[in-house]
N, C-alpha and C positions, 0 to 999 in steps of 0.2 A: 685830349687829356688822357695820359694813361694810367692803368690803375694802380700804381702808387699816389699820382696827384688826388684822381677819385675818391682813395681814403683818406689825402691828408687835407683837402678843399678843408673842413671846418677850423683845421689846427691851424691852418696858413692865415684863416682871415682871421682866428682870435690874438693870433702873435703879432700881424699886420696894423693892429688896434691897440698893442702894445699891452695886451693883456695876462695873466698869468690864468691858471684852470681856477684856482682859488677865489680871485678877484670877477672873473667873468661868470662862472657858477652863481657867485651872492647876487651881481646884479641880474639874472635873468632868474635866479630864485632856485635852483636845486643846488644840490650837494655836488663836491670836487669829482664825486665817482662817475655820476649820472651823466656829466657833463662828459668824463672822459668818456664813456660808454656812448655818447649821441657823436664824439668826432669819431671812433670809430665806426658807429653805426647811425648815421644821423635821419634814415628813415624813421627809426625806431619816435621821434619826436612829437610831441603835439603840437597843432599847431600856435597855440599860444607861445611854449618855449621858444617855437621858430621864430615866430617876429619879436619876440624882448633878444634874444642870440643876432638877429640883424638890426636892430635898435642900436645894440651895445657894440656893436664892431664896427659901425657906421655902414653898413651894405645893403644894399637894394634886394629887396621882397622876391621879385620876379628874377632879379638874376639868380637868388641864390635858390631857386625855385627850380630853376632848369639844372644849377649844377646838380641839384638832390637828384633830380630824375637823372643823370647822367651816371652817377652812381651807383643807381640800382639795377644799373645794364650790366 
C-alpha cells in the first residue's frame, strides 16, 4: 500500500459502500467535517466511531484494524 492508498483507505471503503460524506457521517453519528477529518486522519477516531464507520461500509473490524496501523507507519 503506498501512501497515497494509506490516506485514501477510509474514502475508498465509504465510496465502495456507495456512500456520500453526508450520508455516512449521519449514520455513524458525527458531523460531514469530522468524518472528512477521520479519512484524512483516521487514528484520530474512537473506537466506537471505528465500528459504526465498519458497520456502515460493510467491512471487517480486524481488517480495517491493520490497515489503521499501516497508516500510521
Amino acid at each position: 500500500m503506498d501512501t497515497k492508498e494509506k490516506r485514501n483507505f477510509m474514502k475508498s471503503y465509504r465510496i465502495r459502500a456507495g456512500l456520500s460524506q453526508e450520508q455516512a457521517a449521519e449514520v455513524i453519528g458525527v458531523s460531514r467535517q469530522t468524518l472528512a477529518y477521520y479519512e484524512e486522519k483516521p487514528y484520530s477516531m474512537s473506537l466506537e466511531s471505528w465500528f459504526k464507520m465498519c458497520e456502515a461500509y460493510g467491512e471487517d473490524f480486524s481488517i480495517n484494524f491493520v490497515a489503521q496501523k499501516l497508516y500510521e507507519k
